[in-house]
Structure formats: C-alpha cells, structure tokens
mmCIF file of the C-alpha atoms, coordinates in Angstrom:
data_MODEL
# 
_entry.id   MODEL 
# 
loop_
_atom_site.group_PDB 
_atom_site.id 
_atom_site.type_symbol 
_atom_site.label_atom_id 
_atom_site.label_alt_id 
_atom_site.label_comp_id 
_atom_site.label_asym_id 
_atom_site.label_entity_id 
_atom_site.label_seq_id 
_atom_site.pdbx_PDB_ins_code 
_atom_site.Cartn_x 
_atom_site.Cartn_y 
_atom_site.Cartn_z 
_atom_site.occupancy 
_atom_site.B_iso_or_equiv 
_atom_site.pdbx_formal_charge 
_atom_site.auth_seq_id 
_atom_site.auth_comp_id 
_atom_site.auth_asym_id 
_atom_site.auth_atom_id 
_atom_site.pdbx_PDB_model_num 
ATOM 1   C CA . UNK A 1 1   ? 129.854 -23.662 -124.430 1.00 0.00 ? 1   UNK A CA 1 
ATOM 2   C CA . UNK A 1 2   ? 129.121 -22.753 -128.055 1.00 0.00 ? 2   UNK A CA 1 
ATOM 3   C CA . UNK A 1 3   ? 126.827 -19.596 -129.105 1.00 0.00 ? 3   UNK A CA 1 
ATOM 4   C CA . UNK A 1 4   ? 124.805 -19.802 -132.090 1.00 0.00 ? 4   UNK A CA 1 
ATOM 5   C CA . UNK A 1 5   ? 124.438 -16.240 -133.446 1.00 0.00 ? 5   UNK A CA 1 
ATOM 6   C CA . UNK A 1 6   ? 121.432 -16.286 -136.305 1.00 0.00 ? 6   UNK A CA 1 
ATOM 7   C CA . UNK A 1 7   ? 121.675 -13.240 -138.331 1.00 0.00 ? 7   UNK A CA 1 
ATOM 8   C CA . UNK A 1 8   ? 118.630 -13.048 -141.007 1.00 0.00 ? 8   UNK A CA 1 
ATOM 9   C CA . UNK A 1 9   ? 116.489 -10.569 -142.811 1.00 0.00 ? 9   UNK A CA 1 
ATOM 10  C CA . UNK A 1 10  ? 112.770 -11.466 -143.433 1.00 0.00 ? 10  UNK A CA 1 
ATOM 11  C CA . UNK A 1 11  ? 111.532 -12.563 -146.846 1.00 0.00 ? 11  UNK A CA 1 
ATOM 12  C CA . UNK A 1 12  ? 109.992 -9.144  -148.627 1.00 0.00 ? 12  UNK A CA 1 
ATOM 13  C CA . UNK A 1 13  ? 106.312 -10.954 -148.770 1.00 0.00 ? 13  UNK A CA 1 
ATOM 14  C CA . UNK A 1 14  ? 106.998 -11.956 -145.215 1.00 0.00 ? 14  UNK A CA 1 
ATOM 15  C CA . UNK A 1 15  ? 104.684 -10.130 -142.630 1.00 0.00 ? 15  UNK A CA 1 
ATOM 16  C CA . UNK A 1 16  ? 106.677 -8.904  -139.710 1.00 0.00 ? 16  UNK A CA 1 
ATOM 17  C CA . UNK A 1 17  ? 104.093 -8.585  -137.193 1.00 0.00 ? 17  UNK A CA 1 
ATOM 18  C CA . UNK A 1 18  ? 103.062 -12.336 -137.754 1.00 0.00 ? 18  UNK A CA 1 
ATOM 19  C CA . UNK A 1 19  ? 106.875 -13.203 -137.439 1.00 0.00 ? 19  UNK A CA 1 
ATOM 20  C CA . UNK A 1 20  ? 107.223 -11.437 -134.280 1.00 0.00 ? 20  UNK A CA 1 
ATOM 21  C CA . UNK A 1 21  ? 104.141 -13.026 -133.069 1.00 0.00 ? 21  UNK A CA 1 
ATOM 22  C CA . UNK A 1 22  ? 105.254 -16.284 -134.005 1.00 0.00 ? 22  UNK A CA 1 
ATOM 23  C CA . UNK A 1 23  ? 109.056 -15.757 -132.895 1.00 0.00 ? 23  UNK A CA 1 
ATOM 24  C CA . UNK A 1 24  ? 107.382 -14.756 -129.400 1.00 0.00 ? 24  UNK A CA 1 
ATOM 25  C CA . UNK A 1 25  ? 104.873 -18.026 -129.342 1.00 0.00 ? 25  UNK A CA 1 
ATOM 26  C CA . UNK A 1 26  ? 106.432 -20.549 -131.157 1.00 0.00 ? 26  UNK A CA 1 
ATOM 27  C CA . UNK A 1 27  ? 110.179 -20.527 -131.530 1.00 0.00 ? 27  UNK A CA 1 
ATOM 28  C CA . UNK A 1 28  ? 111.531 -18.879 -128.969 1.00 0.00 ? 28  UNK A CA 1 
ATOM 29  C CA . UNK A 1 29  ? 109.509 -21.022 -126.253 1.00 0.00 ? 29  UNK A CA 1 
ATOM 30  C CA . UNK A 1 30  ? 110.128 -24.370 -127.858 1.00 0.00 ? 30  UNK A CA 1 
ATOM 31  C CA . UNK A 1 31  ? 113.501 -24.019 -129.119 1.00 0.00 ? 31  UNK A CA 1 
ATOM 32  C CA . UNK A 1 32  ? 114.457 -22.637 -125.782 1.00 0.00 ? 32  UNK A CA 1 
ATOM 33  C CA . UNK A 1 33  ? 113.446 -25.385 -124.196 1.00 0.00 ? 33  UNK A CA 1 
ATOM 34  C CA . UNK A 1 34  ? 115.494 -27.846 -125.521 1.00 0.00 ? 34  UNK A CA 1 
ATOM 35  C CA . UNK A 1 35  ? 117.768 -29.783 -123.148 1.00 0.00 ? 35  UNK A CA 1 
ATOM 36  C CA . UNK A 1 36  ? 120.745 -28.351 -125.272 1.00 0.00 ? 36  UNK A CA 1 
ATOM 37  C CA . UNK A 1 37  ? 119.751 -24.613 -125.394 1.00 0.00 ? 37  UNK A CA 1 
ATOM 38  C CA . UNK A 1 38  ? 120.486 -22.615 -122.184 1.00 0.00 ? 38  UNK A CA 1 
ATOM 39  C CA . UNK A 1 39  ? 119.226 -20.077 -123.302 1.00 0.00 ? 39  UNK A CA 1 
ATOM 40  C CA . UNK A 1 40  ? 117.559 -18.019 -126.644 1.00 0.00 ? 40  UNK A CA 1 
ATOM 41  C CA . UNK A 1 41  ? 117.000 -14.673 -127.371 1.00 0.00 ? 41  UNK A CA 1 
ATOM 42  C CA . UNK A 1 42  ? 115.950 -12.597 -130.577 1.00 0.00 ? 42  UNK A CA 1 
ATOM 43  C CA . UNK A 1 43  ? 117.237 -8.938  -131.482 1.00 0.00 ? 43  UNK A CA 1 
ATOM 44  C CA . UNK A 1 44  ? 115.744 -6.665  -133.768 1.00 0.00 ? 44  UNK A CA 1 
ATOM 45  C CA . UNK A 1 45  ? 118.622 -4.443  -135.124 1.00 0.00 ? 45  UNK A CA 1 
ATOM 46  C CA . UNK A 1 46  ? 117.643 -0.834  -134.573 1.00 0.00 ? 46  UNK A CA 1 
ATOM 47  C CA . UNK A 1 47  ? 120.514 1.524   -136.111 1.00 0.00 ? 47  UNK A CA 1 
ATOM 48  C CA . UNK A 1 48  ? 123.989 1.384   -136.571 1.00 0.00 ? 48  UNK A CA 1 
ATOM 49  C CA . UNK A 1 49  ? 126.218 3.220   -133.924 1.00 0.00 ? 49  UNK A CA 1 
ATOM 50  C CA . UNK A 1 50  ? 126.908 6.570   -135.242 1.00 0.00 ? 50  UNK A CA 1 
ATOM 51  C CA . UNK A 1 51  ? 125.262 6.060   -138.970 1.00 0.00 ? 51  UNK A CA 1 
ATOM 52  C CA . UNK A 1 52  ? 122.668 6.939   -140.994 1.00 0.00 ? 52  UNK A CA 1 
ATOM 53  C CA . UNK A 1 53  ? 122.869 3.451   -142.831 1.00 0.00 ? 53  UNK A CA 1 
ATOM 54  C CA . UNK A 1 54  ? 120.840 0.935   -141.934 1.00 0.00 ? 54  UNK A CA 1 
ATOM 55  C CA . UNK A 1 55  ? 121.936 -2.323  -140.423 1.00 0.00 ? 55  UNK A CA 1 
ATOM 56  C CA . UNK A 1 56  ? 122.649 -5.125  -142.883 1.00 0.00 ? 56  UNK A CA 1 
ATOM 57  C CA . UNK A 1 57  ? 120.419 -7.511  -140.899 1.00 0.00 ? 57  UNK A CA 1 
ATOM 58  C CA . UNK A 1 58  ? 117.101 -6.911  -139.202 1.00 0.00 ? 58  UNK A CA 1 
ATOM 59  C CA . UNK A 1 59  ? 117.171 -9.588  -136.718 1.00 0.00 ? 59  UNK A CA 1 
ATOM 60  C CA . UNK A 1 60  ? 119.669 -11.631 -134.416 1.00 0.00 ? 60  UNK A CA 1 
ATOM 61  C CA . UNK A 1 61  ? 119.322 -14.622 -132.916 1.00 0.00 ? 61  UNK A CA 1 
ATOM 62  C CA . UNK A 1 62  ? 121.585 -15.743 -130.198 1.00 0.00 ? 62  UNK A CA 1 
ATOM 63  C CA . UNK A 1 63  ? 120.889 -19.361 -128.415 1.00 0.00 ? 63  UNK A CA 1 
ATOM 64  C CA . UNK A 1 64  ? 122.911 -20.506 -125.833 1.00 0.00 ? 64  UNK A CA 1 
ATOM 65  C CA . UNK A 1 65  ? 124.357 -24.602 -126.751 1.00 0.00 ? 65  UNK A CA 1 
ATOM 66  C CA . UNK A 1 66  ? 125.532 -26.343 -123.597 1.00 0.00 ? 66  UNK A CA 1 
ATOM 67  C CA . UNK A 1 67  ? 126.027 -29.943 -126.141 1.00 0.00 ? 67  UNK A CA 1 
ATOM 68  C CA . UNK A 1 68  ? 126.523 -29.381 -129.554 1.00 0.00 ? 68  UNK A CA 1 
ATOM 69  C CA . UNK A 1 69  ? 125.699 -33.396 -129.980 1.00 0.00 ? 69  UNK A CA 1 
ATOM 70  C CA . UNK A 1 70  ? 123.066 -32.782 -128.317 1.00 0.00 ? 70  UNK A CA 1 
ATOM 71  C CA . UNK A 1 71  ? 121.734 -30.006 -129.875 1.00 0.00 ? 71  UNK A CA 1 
ATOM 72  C CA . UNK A 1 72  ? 121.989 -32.071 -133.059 1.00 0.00 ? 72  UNK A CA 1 
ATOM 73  C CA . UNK A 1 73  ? 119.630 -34.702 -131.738 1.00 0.00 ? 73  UNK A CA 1 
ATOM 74  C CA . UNK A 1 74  ? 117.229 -31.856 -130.244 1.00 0.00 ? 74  UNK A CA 1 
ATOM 75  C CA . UNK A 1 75  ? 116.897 -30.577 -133.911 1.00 0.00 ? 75  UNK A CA 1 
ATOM 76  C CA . UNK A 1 76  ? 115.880 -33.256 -135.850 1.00 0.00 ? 76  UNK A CA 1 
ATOM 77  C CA . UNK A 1 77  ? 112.451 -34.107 -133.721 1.00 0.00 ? 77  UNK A CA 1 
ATOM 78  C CA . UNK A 1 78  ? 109.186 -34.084 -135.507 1.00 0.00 ? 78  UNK A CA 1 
ATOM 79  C CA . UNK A 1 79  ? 108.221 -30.557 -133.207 1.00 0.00 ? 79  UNK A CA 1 
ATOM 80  C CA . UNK A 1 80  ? 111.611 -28.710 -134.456 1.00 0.00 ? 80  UNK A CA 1 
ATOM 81  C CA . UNK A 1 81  ? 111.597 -29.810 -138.354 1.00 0.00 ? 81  UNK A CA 1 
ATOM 82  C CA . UNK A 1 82  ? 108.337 -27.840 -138.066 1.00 0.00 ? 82  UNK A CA 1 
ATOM 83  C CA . UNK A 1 83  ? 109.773 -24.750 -136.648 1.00 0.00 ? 83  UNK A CA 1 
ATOM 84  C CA . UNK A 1 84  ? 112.348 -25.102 -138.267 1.00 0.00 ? 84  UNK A CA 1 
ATOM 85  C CA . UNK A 1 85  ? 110.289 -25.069 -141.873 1.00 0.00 ? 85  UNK A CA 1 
ATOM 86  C CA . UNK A 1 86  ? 108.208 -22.102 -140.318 1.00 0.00 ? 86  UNK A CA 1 
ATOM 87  C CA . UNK A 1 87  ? 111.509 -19.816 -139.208 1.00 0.00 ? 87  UNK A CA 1 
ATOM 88  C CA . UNK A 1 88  ? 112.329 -20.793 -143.261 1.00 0.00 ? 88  UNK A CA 1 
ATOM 89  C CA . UNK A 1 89  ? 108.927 -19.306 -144.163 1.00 0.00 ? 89  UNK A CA 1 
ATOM 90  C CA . UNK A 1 90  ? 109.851 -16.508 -142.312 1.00 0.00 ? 90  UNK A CA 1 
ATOM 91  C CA . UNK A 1 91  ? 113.909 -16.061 -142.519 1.00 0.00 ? 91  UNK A CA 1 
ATOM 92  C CA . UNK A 1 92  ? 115.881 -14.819 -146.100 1.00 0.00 ? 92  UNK A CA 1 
ATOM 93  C CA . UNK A 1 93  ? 119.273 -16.614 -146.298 1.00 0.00 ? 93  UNK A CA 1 
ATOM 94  C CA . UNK A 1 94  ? 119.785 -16.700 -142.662 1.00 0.00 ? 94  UNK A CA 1 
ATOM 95  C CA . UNK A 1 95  ? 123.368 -17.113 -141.724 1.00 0.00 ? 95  UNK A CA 1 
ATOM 96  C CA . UNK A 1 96  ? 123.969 -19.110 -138.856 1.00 0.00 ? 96  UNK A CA 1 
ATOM 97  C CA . UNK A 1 97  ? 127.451 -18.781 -137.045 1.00 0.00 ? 97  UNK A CA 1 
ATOM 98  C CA . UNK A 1 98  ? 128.765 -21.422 -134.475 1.00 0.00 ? 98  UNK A CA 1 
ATOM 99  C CA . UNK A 1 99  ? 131.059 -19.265 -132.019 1.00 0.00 ? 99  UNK A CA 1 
ATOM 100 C CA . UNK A 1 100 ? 133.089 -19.737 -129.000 1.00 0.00 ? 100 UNK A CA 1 
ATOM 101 C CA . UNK A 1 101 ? 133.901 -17.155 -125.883 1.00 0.00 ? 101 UNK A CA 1 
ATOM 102 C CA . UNK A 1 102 ? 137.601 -15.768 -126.097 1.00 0.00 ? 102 UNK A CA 1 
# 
C-alpha cells in the first residue's frame, strides 16, 4: 500500500477558518471516499518537539492508496478536478510525497 503524505502551507490571503471548514466538508469526505483511498486524514502542525521554531509546514495530509492506478483514474473525475482546483486555492506549493511502509 502506498501513503500519500501532503505537506503544504496556506496561501497568505488564504482564510484559514474557511479552509478548515472546507477541508472538513469538502475534501476530506469526498476524497476519502474514493474506491482507492482507505483512508484520509489532515494534521495541523502544532510545535516542533523541543523548539521554539515553528514548524516549516502548517498542515499534513496523509491518505491511505490501496491502487495507485486506481487512484489515478479516481483523480481525474469532473467532482475531484474541482477539489482539486479548490485545495489549489487554498494550498502554497504543496509537496506531495508517494511513500511506502519499511
């Protein structure tokens, strides 16, 4: 199984209470009900361990891909180009970062 791990920042105009309210509506119930995503959840960084500094991203995104192909099909529907353009609206440079369990 492959984990997707999203790490992003919001835009500086972005509001963060309307992304959280959309994350919470929008993407996290539709993208994590795709046939390919066992599951999806979204972090908000709070600190880093034992530092004042703050962490380099504010949120993570880590979805759960049981078919990669799959996932690839799930992606390009009408319903999830529209999220996906939203979570743009939303996300600064997001890095997304295909990884495997050791």
């Amino acid at each position: 199984m492959t984990t997707l791990v999203v790490l992003f920042n919001l835009k500086s105009d972005a509001d963060q209470q309307a992304y959280e309210q959309w994350a919470k509506t929008t993407d996290l119930p539709t993208a994590g009900a795709l046939p390919s995503v066992d599951a999806f959840n979204l972090y908000k960084s709070q600190a880093l361990l034992m530092s004042d500094e703050r962490p380099p991203y504010q949120y993570i995104e880590v979805i759960k891909v049981n078919d990669m192909a799959q996932f690839g099909q799930d992606v390009t529907t009408e319903t999830m180009q529209k999220v996906a353009s939203e979570f743009q609206s939303f996300a600064d440079n997001p890095l997304f970062i295909l990884t495997e369990q050791i």
